[in-house]
C-alpha positions as CSV (number, residue, x, y, z in Angstrom):
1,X,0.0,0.0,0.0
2,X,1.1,3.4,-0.7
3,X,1.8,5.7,2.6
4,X,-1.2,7.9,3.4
5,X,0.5,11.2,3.0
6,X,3.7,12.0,0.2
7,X,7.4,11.8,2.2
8,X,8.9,14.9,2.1
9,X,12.2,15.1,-0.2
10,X,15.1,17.7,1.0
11,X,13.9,20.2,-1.3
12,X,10.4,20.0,0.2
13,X,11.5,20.5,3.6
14,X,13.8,22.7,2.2
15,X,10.8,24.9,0.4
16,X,8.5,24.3,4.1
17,X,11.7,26.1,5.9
18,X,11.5,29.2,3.4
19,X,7.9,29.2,3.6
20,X,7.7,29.8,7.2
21,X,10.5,32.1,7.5
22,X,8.5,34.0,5.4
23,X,5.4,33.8,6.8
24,X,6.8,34.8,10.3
25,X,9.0,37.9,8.6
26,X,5.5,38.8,7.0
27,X,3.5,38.6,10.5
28,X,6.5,41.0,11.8
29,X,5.6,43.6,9.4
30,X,8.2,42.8,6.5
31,X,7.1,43.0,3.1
32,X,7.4,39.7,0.5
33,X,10.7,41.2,-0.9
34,X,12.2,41.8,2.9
35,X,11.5,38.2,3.7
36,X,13.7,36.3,0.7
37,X,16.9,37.1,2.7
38,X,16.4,39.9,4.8
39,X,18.7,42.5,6.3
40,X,18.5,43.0,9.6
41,X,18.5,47.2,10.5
42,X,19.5,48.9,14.0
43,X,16.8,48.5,16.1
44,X,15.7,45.0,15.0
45,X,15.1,42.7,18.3
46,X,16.9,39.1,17.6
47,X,16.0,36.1,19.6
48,X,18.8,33.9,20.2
49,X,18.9,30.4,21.7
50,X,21.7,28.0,22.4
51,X,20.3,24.6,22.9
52,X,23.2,23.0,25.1
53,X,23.4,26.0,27.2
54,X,19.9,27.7,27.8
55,X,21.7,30.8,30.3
56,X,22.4,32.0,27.2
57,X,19.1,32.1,26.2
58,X,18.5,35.8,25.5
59,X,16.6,38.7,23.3
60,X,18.9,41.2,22.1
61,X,18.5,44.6,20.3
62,X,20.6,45.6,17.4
63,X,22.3,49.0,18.1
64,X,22.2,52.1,16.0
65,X,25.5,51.2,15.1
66,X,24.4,47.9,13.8
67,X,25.9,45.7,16.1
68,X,25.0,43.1,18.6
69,X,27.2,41.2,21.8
70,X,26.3,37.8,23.1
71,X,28.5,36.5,26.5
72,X,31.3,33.8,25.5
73,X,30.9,35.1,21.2
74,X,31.7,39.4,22.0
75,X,30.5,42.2,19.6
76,X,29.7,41.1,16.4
77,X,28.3,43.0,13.5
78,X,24.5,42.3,12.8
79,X,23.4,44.6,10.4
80,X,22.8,44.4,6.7
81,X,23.3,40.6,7.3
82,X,20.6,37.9,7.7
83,X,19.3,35.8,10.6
84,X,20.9,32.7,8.8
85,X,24.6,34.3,8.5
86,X,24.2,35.8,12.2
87,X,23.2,32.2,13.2
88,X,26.2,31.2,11.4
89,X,28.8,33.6,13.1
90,X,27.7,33.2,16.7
91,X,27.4,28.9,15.8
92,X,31.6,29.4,15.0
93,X,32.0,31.8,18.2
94,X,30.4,29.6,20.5
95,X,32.4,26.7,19.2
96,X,35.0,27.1,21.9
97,X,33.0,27.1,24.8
98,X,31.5,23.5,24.0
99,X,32.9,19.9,23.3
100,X,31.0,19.7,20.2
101,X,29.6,22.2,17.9
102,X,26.6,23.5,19.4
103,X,23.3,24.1,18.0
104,X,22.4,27.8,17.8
105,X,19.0,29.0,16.9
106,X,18.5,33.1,15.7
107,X,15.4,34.6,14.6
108,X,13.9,38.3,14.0
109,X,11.5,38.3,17.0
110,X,10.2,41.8,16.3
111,X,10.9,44.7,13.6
112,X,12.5,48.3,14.7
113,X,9.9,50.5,15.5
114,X,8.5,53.1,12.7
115,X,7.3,56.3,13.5
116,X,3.6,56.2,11.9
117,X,2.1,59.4,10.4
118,X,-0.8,60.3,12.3
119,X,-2.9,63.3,11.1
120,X,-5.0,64.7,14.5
121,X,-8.1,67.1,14.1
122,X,-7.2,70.7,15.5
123,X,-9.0,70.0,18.5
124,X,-7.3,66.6,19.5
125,X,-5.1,67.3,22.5
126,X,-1.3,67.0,22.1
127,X,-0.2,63.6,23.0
128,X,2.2,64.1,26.3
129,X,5.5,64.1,25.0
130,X,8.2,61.0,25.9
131,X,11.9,60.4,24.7
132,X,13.9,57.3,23.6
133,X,16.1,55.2,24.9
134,X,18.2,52.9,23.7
135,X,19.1,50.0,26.4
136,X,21.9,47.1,25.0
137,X,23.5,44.2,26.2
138,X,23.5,43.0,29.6
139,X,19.6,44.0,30.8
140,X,16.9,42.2,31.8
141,X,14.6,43.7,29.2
142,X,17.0,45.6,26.2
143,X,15.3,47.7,23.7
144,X,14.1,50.8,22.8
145,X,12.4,52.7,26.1
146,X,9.9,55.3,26.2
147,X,10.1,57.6,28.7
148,X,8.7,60.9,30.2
149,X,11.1,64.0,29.7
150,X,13.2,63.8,33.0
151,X,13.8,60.4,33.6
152,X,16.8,60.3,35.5
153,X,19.3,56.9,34.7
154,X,18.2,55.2,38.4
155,X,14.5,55.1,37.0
156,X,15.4,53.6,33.6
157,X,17.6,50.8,35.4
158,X,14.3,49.9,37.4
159,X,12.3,50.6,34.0
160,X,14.8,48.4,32.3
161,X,14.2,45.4,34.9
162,X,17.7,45.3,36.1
163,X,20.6,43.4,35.1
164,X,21.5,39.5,33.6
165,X,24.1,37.7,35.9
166,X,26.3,38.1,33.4
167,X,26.1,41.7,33.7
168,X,29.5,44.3,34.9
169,X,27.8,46.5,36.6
170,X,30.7,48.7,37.9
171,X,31.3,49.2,34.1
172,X,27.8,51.1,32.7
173,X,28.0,53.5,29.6
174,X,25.9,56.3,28.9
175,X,26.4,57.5,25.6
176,X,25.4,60.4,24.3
177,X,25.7,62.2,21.0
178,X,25.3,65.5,20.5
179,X,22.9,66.5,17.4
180,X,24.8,69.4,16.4
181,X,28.4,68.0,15.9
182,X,27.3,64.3,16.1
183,X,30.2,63.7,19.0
184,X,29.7,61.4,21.1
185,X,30.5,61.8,25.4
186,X,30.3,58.6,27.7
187,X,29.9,59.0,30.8
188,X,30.8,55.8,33.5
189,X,28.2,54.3,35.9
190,X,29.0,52.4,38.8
191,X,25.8,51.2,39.9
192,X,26.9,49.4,43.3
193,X,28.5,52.8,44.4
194,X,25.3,54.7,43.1
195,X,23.0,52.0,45.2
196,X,25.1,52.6,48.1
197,X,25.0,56.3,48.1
198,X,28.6,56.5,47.3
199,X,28.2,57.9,44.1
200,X,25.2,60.5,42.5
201,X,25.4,59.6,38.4
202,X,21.6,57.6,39.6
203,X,20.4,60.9,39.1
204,X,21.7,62.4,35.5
205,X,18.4,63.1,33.7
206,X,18.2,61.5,30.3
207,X,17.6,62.6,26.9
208,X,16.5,61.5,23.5
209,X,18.4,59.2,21.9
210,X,21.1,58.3,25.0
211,X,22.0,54.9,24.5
212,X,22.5,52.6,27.9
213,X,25.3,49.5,27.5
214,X,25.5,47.8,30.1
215,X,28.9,45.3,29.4
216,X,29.8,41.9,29.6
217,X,31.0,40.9,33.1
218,X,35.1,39.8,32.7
219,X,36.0,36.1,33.4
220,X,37.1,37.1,37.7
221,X,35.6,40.3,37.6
């Protein structure tokens, strides 16, 4: 008797694969163009899972300057590339930390944010106004943050959920680049010192566009 449903050859499973990658691209907001081998932007969220090792388990956001950092793989440029060559890079990173090659999974878990056009009648009240903040790498929940106009940086590390356990959190950026000359000034947070009172950098007020990094912890640090 013949089997009640057709096998599946390697370039059927192959097509399926495609299919679905497409299909979740196009649920994310991508268009059918963006989901034949799209390129991920700053701003895009990646998923990435390591299936011998689920600590590592972890969303990250691309930064605006395109690049992403996983613990035990470092920085590693993100954008412009697909989720199959990313999955490919941190796959050969990882390699050393494991006695065989481990299986590393990476997919676009949600688009950057676009700024919608929104036309309001004359007598619609102004929406309250809120800033962005970028928050990468170590956090409990990185991404892009809204927040009210005077937000200081001890607000946005509750906002932010705290940090991994991978986390150096003597070793905080805040970056910020000014919009005139597009230089960029980081200042160094020490949050134990600022939660002990030793230090007052909890209270800098935050603006539009700062970017939060919270760094990788060293191997005895």
């Amino acid at each position: 008797m013949k089997p009640k449903f057709p096998v599946r050859t390697g370039r059927t499973a192959t097509a399926l694969r495609s299919l679905v990658l497409a299909l979740g691209l196009a649920g994310l907001g991508a268009t059918g163009a963006a989901a034949q081998g799209y390129g991920v932007k700053p701003g895009d969220t990646l998923r990435i899972e390591v299936l011998e090792d689920p600590s590592l388990n972890r969303t990250v956001l691309v930064a605006p300057d395109g690049r992403i950092s996983m613990p035990q793989a470092g920085s590693m440029r993100a954008s412009g590339r697909t989720v199959e060559a990313i999955q490919s890079d941190l796959t050969g990173r990882l390699a050393g930390a494991f006695a065989a090659m481990p299986n590393v999974y990476v997919s676009l878990e949600q688009l950057a944010a676009r700024e919608p056009r929104v036309q309001r009648a004359p007598s619609a009240p102004a929406a309250k106004p809120v800033i962005g903040v970028y928050v990468m790498g170590e956090a409990s929940r990185p991404g892009r943050i809204e927040v009210a106009p005077g937000t200081t940086v001890l607000q946005m590390f509750a906002m932010m959920g705290g940090f991994t356990k991978f986390a150096a959190t003597k070793r905080i950026q805040l970056r910020r680049t000014d919009p005139a000359s597009q230089a960029e000034t980081v200042y160094k947070l020490n949050y134990p010192a600022i939660e002990a009172g030793e230090a007052s950098g909890g209270q800098a007020t935050l603006m539009d566009g700062d970017v939060i990094v919270v760094p990788q912890r060293r191997l005895f640090e």
